[in-house]
C-alpha positions as CSV (number, residue, x, y, z in Angstrom):
1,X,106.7,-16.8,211.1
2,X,106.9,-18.9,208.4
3,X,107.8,-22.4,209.7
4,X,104.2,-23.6,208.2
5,X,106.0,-24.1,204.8
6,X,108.3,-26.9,203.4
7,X,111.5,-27.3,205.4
8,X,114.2,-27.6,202.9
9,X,114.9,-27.5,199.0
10,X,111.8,-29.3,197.7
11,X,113.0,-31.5,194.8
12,X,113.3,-31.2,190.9
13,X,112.3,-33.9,188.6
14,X,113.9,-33.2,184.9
15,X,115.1,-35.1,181.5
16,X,118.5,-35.1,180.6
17,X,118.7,-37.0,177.2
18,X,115.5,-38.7,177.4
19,X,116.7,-39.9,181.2
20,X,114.7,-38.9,184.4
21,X,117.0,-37.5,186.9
22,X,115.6,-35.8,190.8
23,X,117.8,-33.3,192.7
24,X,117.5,-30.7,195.9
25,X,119.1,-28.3,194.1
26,X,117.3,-26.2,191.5
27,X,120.4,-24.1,191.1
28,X,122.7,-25.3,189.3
29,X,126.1,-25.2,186.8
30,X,125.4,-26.5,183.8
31,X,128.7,-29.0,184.0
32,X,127.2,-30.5,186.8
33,X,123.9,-31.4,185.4
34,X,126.2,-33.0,182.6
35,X,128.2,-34.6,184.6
36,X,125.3,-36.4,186.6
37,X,124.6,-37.9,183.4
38,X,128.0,-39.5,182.5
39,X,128.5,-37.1,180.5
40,X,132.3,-34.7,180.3
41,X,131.7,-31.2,180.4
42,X,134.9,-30.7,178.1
43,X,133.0,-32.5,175.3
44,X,129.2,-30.8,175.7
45,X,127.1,-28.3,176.3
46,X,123.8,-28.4,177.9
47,X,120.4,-27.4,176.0
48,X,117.4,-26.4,177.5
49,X,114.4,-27.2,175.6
50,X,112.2,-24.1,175.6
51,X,109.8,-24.5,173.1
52,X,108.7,-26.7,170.0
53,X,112.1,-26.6,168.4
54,X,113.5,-23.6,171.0
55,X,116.6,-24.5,172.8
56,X,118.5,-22.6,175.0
57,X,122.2,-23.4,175.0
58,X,124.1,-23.0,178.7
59,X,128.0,-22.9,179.1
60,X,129.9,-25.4,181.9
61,X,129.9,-22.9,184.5
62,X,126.3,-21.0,183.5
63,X,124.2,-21.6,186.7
64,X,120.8,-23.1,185.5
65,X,117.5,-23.0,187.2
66,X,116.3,-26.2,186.9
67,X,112.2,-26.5,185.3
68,X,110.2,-29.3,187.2
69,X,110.0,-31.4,184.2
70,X,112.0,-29.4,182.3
71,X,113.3,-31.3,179.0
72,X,117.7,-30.7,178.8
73,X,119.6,-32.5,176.0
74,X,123.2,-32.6,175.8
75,X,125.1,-31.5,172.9
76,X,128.5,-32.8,171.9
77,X,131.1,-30.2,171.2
78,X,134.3,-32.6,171.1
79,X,136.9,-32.9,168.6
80,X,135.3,-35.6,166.1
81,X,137.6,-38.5,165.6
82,X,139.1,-39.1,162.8
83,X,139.2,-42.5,161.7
């Protein structure tokens, strides 16, 4: 059958603020992609960078199919302190 082929998830390579991050899974909610960056899902969304000033804005629990070397910026979304 098809046993030839890669065994397995083969890995993504992507950008999350300017920082290269590699995962087996392509799939995907957006909170977690966050959250592999430090980042709180409470306070940002994730952006997709789609084209030359395109984004394409994903919600905590949107699944996203990660691009190899796909470009994702996070956006914050938090109260801003008051000071």
């Amino acid at each position: 059958m098809d046993e030839h082929h890669h065994k397995g998830p083969r890995p993504v390579t992507f950008t999350l603020d300017g920082v290269e991050y590699t995962v087996d899974d392509r799939r995907q909610p957006a909170g977690d992609i966050l959250r592999l960056g430090g980042l709180d899902p409470a306070d940002y969304d994730l952006l997709q960078v789609v084209g030359h000033g395109k984004e394409k804005r994903f919600e905590d629990n949107e699944e996203v199919q990660l691009v190899p070397g796909g470009q994702y910026l996070s956006l914050f979304t938090g109260p801003t302190p008051v000071v």
